[in-house]
VEXVEX-691231 format. One record per residue: x, y, z of N, C-alpha, C, O in turn; residue in one letter. Coordinates in steps of 0.1 Angstrom, whole numbers, padded with zeros to 4 digits, always signed. Each point is the difference from the previous one (the first is absolute). Example, Ala and Ser with C-alpha at 12.3 -4.5 7.8 and 13.67 -1.06 7.14 Angstrom:
+0132-0057+0078-0009+0012+0000+0009+0012+0000+0010+0000+0007A;-0014+0011-0014+0009+0011+0000-0008+0011+0008+0005+0011+0001S;
REM end
This chain:
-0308-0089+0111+0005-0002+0013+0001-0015+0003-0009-0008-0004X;+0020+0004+0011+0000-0014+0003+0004+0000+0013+0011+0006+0003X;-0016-0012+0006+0004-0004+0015-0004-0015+0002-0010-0007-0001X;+0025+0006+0007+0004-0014+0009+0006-0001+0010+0009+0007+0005X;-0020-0021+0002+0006+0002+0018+0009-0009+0004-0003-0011+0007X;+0012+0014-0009+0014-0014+0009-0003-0001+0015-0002+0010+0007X;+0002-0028-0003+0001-0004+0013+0014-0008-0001+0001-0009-0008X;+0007+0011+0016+0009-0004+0005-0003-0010+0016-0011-0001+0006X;+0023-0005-0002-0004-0002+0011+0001+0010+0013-0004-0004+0011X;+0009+0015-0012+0003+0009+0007-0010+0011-0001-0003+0007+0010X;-0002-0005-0024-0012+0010+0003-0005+0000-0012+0001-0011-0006X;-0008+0024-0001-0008-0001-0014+0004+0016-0003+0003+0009+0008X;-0002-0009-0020+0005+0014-0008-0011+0001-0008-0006-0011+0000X;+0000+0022-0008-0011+0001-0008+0009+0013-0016+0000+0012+0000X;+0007-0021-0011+0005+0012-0011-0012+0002-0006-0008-0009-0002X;+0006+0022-0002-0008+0009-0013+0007+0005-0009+0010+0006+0003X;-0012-0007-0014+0005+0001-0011-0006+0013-0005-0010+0002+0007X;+0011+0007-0015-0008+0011-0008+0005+0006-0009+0011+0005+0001X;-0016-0004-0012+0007+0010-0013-0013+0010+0001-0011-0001-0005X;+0019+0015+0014-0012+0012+0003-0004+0007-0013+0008-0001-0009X;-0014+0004+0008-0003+0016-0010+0010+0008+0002+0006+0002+0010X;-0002+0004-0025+0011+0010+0004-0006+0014+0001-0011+0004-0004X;+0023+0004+0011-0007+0012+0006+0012+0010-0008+0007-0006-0008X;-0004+0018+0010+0011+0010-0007+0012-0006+0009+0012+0000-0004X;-0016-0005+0014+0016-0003+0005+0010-0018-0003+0010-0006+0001X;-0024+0005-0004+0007-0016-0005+0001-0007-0014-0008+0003-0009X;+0015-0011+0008+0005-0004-0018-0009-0005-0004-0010-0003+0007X;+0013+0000-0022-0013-0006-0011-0007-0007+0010+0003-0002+0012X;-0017-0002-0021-0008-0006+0006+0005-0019+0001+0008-0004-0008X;-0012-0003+0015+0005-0015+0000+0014+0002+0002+0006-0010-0004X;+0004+0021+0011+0014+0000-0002+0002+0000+0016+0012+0000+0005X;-0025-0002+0006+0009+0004+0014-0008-0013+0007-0011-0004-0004X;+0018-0002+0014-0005-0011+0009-0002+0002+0012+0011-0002+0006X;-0021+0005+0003-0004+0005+0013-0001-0016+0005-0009-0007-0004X;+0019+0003+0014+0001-0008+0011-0002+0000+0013+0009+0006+0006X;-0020-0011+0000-0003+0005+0016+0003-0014+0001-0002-0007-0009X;+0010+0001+0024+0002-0008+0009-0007+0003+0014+0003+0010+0006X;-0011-0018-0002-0008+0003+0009+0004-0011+0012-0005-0010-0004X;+0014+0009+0019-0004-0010+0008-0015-0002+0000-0007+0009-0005X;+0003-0019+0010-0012-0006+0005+0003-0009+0013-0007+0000+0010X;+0013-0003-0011+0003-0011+0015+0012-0004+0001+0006-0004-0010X;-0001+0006+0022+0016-0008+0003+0010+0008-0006+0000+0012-0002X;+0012-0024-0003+0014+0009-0003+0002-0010-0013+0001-0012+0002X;+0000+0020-0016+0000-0007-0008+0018+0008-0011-0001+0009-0008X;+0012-0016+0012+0011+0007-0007+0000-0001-0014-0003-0010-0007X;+0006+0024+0002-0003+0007-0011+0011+0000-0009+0012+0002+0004X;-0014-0003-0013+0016+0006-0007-0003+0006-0017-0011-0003-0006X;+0019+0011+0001-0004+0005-0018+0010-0002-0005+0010-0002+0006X;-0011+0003-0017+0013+0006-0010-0011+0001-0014-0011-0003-0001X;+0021+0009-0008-0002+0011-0012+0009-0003-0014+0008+0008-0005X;-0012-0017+0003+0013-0002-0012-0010+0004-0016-0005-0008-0008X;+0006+0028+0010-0005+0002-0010+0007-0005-0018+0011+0004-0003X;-0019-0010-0003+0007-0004-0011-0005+0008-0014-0011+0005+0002X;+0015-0002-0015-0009+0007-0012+0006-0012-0007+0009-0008+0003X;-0021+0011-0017+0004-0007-0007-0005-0014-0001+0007-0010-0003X;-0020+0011+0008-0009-0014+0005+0015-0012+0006+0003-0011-0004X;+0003+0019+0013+0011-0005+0009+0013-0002-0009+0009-0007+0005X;-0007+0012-0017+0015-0003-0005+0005+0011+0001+0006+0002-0010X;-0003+0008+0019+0006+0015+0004+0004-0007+0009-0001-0012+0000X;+0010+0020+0011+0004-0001+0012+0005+0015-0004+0009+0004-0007X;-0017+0003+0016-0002+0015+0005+0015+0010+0004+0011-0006+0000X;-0012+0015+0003+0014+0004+0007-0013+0007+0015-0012+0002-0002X;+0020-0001+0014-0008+0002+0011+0007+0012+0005+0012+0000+0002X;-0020+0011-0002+0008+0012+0009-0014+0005+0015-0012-0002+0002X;+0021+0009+0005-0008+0006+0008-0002+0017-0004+0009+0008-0002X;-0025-0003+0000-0002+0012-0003-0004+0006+0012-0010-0005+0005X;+0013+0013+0000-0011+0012+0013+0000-0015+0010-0010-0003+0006X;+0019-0004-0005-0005-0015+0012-0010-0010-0006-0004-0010+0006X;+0001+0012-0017-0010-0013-0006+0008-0006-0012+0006+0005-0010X;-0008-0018+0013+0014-0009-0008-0013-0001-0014-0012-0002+0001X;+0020+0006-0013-0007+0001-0012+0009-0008-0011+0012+0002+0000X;-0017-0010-0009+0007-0012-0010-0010+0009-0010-0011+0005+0000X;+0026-0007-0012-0005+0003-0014+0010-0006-0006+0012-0003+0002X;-0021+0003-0013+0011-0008-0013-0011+0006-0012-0011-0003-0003X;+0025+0014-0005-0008+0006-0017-0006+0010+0011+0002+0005+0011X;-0016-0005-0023-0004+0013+0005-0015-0007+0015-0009+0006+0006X;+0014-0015-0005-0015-0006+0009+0008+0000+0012+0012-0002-0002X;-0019+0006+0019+0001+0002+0016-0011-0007+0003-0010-0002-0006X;+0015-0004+0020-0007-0001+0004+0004+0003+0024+0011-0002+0006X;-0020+0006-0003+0002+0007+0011-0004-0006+0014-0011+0002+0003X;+0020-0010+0006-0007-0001+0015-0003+0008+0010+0006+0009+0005X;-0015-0014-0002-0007+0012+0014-0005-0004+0013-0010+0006+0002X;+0012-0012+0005-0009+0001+0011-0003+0003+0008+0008+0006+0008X;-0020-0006-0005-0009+0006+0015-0003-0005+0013-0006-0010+0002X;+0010+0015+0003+0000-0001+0018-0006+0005+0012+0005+0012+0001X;-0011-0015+0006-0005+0005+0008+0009+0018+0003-0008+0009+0003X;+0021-0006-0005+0009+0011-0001+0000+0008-0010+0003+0012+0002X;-0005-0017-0016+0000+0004-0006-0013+0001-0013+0002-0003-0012X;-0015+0007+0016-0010-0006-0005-0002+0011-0011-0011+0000-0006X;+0023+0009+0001-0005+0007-0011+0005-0008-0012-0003+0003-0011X;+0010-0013+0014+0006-0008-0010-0011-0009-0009-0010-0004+0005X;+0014+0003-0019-0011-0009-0009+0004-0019+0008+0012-0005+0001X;-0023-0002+0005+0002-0006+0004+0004-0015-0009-0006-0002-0011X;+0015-0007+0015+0007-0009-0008+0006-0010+0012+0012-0003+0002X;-0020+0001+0002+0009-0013+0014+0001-0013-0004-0008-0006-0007X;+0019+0000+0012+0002-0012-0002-0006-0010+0000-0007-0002+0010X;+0007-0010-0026-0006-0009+0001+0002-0009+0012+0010+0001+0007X;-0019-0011-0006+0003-0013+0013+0012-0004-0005+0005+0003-0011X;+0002-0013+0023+0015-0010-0005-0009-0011-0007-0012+0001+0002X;+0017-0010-0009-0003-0011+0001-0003-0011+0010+0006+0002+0010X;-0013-0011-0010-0001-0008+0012-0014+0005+0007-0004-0005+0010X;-0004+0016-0019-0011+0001+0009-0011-0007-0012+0001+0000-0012X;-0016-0009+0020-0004-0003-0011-0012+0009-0003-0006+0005+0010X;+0002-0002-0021-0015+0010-0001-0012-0006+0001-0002-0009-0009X;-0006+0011+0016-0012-0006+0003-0014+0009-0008-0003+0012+0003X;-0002-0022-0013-0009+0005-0011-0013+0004+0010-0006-0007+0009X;+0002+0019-0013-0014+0007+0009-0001+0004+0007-0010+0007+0003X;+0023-0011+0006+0002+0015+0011+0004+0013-0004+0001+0009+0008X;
REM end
């Protein structure tokens, strides 16, 4: 697990990072990324993006939408976005990384 706490001047965000144990419903082991974004204080604007790549990045994927979850594969390797929301918390959770411009502060 790794957690880091961004201070902005507007407020502080806290990401957690996690590669869970897998369970019957989730892929190989080391294959899923659990992202919590946590406010902590103020208004800190957020933004993600996803530019899944294979091929230690020499792929460039084809992107379809399956059942509403946008899924990239290329050959026989997928890979799957999900996220969870206060609406939808049966979802495997995967929230967006911080934008750039935030700095991480070591030990919080």
């Amino acid at each position: 697990m790794l957690e880091t706490t961004f201070i902005t001047a507007g407020g502080t965000v806290r990401v957690t990072n996690a590669l869970p144990l897998p369970d019957t419903a989730s892929p190989a082991p080391g294959r899923e990324l659990a992202r919590r974004i946590e406010g902590l204080a103020g208004s800190v604007p957020m933004r993600w993006s996803i530019p899944p790549r294979f091929g230690y990045g020499a792929h460039i994927p084809h992107v379809a939408r399956r059942v509403g979850v946008p899924v990239a594969t290329y050959g026989s390797e997928a890979v799957a976005v999900c996220a969870c929301t206060p609406a939808n918390r049966s979802a495997r959770p995967t929230p967006p990384p911080p934008s750039s411009g935030l700095t991480p502060v070591p030990g919080l």
